[in-house]
N, C-alpha and C positions, 0 to 999 in steps of 0.2 A: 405066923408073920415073920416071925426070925427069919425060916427055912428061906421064906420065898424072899426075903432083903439079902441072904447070903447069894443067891441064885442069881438075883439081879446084879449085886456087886461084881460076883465073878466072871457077867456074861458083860458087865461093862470094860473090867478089867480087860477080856480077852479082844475087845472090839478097840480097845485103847490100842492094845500093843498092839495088833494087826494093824491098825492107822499106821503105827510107828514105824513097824515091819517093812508095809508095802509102801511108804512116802514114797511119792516122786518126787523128782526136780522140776521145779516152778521157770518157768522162761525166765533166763534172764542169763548177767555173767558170775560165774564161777573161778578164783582165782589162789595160789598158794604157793609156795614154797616145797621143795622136796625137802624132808628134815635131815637126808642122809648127804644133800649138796644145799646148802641154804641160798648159793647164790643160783639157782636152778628153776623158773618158774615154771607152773603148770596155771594152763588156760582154757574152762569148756564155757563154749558159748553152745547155748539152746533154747529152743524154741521150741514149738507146740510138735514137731516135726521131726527138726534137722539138729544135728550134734556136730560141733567142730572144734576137735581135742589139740591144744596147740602146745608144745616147750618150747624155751629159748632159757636163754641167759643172761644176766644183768652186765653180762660182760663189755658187749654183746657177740650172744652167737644164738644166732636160729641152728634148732636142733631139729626137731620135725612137726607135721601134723598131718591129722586126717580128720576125714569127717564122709557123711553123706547120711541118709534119713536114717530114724534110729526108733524102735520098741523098748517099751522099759516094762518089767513085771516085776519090779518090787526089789529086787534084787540085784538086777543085771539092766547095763543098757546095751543093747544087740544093735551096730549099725550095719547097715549095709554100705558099704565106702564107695564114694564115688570118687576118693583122690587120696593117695596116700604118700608123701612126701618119700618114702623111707623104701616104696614099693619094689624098685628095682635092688634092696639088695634083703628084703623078709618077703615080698610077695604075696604080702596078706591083702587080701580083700572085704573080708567080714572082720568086726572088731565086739569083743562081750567084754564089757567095762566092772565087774563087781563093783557095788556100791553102798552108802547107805547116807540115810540124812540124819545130820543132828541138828536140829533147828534148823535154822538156815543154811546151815553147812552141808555141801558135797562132799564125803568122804570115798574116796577114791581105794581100792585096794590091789596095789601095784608093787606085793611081796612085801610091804610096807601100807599101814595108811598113810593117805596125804589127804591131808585135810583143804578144802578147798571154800572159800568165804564169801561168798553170793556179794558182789557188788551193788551199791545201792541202786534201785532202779532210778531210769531215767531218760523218759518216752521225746523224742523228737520226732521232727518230719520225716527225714528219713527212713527210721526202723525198717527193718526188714530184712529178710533174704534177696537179694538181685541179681538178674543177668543181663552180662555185656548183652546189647541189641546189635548197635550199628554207630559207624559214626553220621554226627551230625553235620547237617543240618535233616531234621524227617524231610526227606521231597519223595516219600513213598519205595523207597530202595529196600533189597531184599533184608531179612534181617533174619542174626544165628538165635532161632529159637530155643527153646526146651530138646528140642529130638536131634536136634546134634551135638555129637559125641563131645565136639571140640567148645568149651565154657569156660567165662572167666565168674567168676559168684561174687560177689559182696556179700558178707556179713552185718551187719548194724544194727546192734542191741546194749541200750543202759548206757549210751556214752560210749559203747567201744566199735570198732570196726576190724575188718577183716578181707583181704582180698586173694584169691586162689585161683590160679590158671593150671586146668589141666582137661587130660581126658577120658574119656567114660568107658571108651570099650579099650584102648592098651592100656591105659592108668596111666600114661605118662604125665608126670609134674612138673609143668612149666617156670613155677615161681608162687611167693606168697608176700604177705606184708601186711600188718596192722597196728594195732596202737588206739591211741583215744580218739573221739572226734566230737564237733560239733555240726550242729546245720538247724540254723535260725537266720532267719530274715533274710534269705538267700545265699546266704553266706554259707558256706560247708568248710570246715580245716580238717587237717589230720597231722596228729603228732606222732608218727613213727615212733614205735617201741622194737621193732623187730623186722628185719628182711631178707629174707634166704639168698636174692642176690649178691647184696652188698653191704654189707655190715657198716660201711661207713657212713649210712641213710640215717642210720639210728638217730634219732633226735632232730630231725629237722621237722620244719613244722610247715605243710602246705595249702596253700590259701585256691579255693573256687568258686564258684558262682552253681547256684543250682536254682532250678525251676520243677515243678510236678506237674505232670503234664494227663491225668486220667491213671492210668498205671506204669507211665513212663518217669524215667528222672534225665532231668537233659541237665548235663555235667559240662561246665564250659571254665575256661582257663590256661593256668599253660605248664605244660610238663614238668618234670623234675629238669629235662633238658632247657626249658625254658621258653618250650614250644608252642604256639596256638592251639589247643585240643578241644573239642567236643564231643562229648560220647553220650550216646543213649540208651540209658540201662532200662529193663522192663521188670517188674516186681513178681517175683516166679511165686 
C-alpha cells in the first residue's frame, strides 16, 4: 500500500506541475510596470482568440503595440500580427511572447521578467472585439467587413478599451488610442490613458450614446472635434 500511495503522490505531483507548466492566460486585462523604467507601462489584453500587446508612458508617451490572433502552448504566445505600430522600422510580422503564470499574474519574458497583474474582471454591454462597419444611419449601405485589408478594431474587455487603425496586407499603422471605459444605460465614456497621435488627448474623458442592435453597436455623439458622429461597429 506504501508503494502504490508513493505512486499516486508522485503521479499527482507531476499532473500538478504540468497544470503549473502549461497555464494559460484567462481572458481578461493584463497590466505592470517595466522594473528596469518604472514609469514605463505594459498592457495585454486577451481574449479566447486575439492578443493586443500595448507600451506607453505615464509621461505620456505612446511607445508601440501589436496584436492580431494568437496560440499559446504552455509556454509561448505565437501571434500572428495583423498590425504592428513599430512595423515600418523592425518589420515583424509574427510575434512569440515567452511566458508563464503565477496565479493570476502574466509573467512576461522580455530579457527581463515583467510581471503583469490581471485586472479585476468586469463584464459590460459592450465587451468584445469590434469592427468599424459604416457610418450611420443603417439605410442598407455597403459596409467594410472582415475581408478588407483596410480596419479599425475596438477592443473592450474588464473596463478597459482599445482602438487600432490599420492594414492587413501592407501593415500600415494608422493610429491607436485607449484607456478605461464604461457603457451602462446607453451611456459609453472613455478616459483616454494613451494616444499615438497626440499626446495632449491623455486624460480627457469622452461621453456617447450607444445602442446594440443584433450584433451591431450604433455609436452616436460628437467627436473629439466636437462633431455630429455616428458609426456602426459590427461584433467580429
Amino acid at each position: 500500500m506504501k508503494r502504490i500511495f508513493l505512486r499516486l503522490l508522485s503521479g499527482g505531483l507531476i499532473c500538478l506541475f504540468s497544470a503549473t507548466l502549461y497555464a494559460q492566460p484567462e481572458a481578461g486585462v493584463y497590466s505592470g510596470t517595466d522594473p528596469e523604467d518604472p514609469a514605463k507601462v505594459h498592457e495585454v489584453k486577451i481574449n479566447d482568440k486575439y492578443l493586443v500587446y500595448t507600451e506607453y508612458t505615464k509621461a505620456p508617451d505612446f511607445i508601440r503595440t501589436r496584436g492580431g490572433f494568437f496560440e499559446a502552448d504552455g509556454t509561448s504566445l505565437k501571434v500572428d500580427l495583423e498590425f504592428n505600430s513599430a512595423y515600418e522600422r523592425d518589420s515583424v510580422k509574427t510575434l512569440s511572447l515567452a511566458y508563464e503564470m503565477d496565479g493570476d499574474n502574466l509573467v512576461l519574458d522580455e530579457g527581463r521578467p515583467i510581471t503583469l497583474t490581471r485586472v479585476p474582471g468586469l463584464n459590460q454591454d459592450l465587451d468584445g472585439t469590434w469592427l468599424f462597419a459604416t457610418r450611420g444611419p443603417d439605410t442598407g449601405q455597403e459596409r467594410r467587413g472582415d475581408s478588407n485589408p483596410r480596419k479599425t478594431l475596438k477592443f473592450l474587455i474588464d473596463g478597459h478599451f482599445q482602438w487600432i487603425a490599420y492594414h492587413t496586407e501592407t501593415m500600415r499603422f494608422s493610429g491607436t488610442g485607449g484607456g478605461a471605459y464604461t457603457a451602462r444605460d446607453g451611456k459609453y465614456t472613455e478616459n483616454i490613458e494613451y494616444f499615438s497621435r497626440d499626446n495632449s488627448r491623455v486624460g480627457a474623458v469622452l461621453e456617447f450614446n450607444y445602442e446594440r442592435k443584433g450584433d451591431d453597436w450604433h455609436h452616436t455623439g460628437n467627436n473629439s472635434r466636437g462633431e455630429p458622429m455616428y458609426e456602426i461597429w459590427s461584433i467580429r
